[in-house]
C-alpha positions, 0 to 999 in steps of 0.5 A: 069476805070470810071462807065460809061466804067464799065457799058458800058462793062456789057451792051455788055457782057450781049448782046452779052451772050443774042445773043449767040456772045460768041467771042464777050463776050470773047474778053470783058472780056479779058479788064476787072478785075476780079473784074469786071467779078465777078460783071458781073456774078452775075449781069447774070440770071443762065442760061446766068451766066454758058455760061459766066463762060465758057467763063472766062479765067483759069488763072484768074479763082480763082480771079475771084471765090474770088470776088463774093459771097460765093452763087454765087461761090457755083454755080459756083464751082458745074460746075467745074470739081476737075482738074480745080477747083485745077488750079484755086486755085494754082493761090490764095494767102494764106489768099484768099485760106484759104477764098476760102476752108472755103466756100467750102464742107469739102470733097472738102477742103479735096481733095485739101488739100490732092493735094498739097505740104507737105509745103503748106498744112502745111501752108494753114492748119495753117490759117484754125485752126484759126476762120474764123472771127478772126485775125488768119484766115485773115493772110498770112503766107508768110512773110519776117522776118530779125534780129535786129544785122545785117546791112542794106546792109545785108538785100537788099543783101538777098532781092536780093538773094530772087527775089521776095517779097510778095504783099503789102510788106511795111514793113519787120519784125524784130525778135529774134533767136527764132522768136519773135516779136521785130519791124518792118523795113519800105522799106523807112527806108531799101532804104533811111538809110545807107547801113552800119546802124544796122537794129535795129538802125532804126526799128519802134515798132508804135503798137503792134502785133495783137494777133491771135485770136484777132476779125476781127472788132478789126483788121479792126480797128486798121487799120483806127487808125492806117492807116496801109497797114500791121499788125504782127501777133503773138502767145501767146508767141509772136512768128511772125506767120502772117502777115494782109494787106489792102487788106484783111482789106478792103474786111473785111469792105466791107462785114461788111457795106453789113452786116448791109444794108441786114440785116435790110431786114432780108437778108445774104450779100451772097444771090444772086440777082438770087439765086432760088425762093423757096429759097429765098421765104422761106428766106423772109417768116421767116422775113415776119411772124415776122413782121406780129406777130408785125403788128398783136399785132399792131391790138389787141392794137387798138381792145382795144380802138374800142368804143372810135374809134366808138364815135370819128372818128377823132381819126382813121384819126389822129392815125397813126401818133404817132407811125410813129413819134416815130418809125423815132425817135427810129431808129435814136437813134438805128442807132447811137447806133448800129454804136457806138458798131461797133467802140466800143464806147458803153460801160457800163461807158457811157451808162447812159450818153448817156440815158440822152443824148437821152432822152434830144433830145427826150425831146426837139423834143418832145415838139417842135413837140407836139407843131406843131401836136397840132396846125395842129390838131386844125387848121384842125379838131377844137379840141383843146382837140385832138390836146393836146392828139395828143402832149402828146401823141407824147411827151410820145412816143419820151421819150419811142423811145430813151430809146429803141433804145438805150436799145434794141441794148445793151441788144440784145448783151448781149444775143448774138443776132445781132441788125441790124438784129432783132433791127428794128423788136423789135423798131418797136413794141415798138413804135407802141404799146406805140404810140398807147396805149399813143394815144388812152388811153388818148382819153380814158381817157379825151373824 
């Protein structure tokens, strides 16, 4: 479905929920993907959100409960009554379910578990020992395992008996009498080899097994390496316990990438577009007094240099533009650097080389528009001695920007402090209040 029809739907659900056509509303929904309905419901004020819950059919509760955000599905669940709510998550895979409990309060995590079969809680118990952010708590545990000294006839005859296969069943995975990671058997490999072949004469070992609690943003990497649809994982002692596919990898990534937009905002990824106003007012004000501290220390900068702004007016006119240069080029860097260490290409062998990379491109920007300030400066006010200060001021200011937007991200990491989130702020500061020392100190110091 194109955007044009998906906005097309949303437009009538939201009328039709606004005019009270509740058979209208439900007879959208019944054309859309939960996917879409979930998009639906947080694109709806509370009000109008809870009549079109309603609405939403029981046998795709639960899809629709995994795709919108942990805000918005804690609304949602509080209307639920525990019967309904049990539905819903019969109709979730494992790794969803253990998503789905992990969000939710540790009485009704309880509750569910306690309502369901010996097996299945032993298994959904399983994935939530493991941390939530690891390759443990991404996994399902409904996997299909063979062994290497039977034949390829023998498989399809037991895959036969099976029925079924889970989703995104790619692979089969190969292991010992005592469950141990040996390799993997592609469907190509089991449909295209003949019936009479060993399984272990074809299987593949392309990479190796994805230990339990390896990091979530290690998996989603091994992904794009090694462009998987599915990935073992194991304990340490190698026994097969697990399995990750796409599906789980592409959520990851998607939250990750949300991660980092709200984040320069000072937001959660969760937070919902109509979470309640004192709420989100109390939110925005943590991030608001943080960047009054910094404009505040702005201000006492420039207190400083309040004669020389007297004697000079032209400075006033031409001041903010050193720190605005250097706060562009700073991010620039900060950016490149915070990307770098989510694909872990930042390390402690090449940070010195990337310093001297930085600071050569500040260098060269630098001079190059020091060179321009000057002469507009000139042009404008017919100071050639404002329009020198202005360029090496900018100059100086450029250096300083690339040495913090690398430094600030590093060290912020070493301190276990996120640099999406509080990067900016600190940039920010440097740039203003070298931007501005540089400035006016050398008109200080020269007029």
């Amino acid at each position: 479905m194109n955007d044009n029809d998906t906005h097309h739907q949303f437009t009538a659900l939201a009328d039709n929920i606004h005019t009270g056509a509740v058979t209208a509303a439900r007879q959208v929904m019944q054309a859309m993907h939960p996917a879409e309905i979930a998009d639906a419901l947080e694109s709806l004020p509370k009000p109008r959100r809870r009549v079109l819950w309603e609405l939403v059919d029981t046998a795709v509760e639960g899809e629709v409960l995994m795709e919108v955000g942990e805000e918005v599905r804690a609304d949602l669940v509080q209307q639920m009554e525990f019967a309904e709510l049990k539905q819903a998550t019969e109709q979730l895979d494992l790794d969803d379910l253990a998503d789905f409990c992990q969000s939710l309060p540790e009485k009704l995590t309880a509750d569910l578990l306690a309502g369901m079969g010996r097996q299945d809680r032993e298994r959904l118990e399983q994935v939530l020992s493991y941390p939530e952010d690891s390759a443990g708590g991404l996994m399902n545990v409904d996997i299909i395992t063979v062994r290497g000294d039977v034949t390829l006839d023998v498989v399809l005859r037991y895959l036969r008996r099976r029925g079924d296969m889970p989703r995104h069943t790619d692979r089969l995975w190969v292991v010992d009498l005592y469950g141990r990671y040996r390799g993997e058997l592609a469907i190509r490999k089991l449909l295209t080899a003949s019936s009479s072949t060993l399984v272990s004469e074809v299987m593949q070992h392309r990479i190796e097994p994805l230990h339990v609690l390896t990091p979530d943003s290690d998996v989603s990497r091994a992904f794009e390496d090694y462009d998987l649809v599915s990935a073992p994982v194991v304990d340490d002692n190698n026994r097969l316990i697990g399995r990750i596919t796409i599906d789980d990898v592409v959520d990851l990534i998607r939250e990750e990438a949300e991660q980092s937009v709200m984040s320069m905002a000072g937001l959660s990824q969760e937070d919902d577009t109509f979470s309640p106003i004192i709420r989100s007012a109390r939110r925005r004000a943590v991030w608001l007094g943080v960047n009054l501290l910094t404009a505040l220390l702005a201000a006492w900068v420039i207190a400083q240099f309040e004669t020389t702004l007297d004697r000079v007016i032209t400075l006033a006119v031409l001041m903010t533009v050193v720190p605005s240069m250097g706060g562009i080029a700073g991010s620039q860097t900060l950016t490149l650097v915070i990307r770098g260490q989510a694909l872990g290409q930042i390390n402690r062998h090449n940070t010195r080389a990337l310093l001297i990379r930085e600071m050569s491109v500040g260098l060269i920007n630098g001079l190059a528009w020091a060179a321009v300030v000057s002469a507009f400066t000139y042009f404008w006010f017919g100071s050639m001695q404002i329009g020198l200060i202005l360029g090496v001021a900018l100059l100086i200011n450029l250096l300083f920007a690339a040495v913090a937007g690398l430094l600030i991200p590093i060290l912020m990491r070493r301190f276990g402090i996120d640099p999406a989130l509080a990067g900016g702020v600190v940039l920010t500061t440097v740039t203003d209040v070298i931007g501005l020392v540089a400035f006016l100190g050398l008109a200080t110091w020269l007029l």
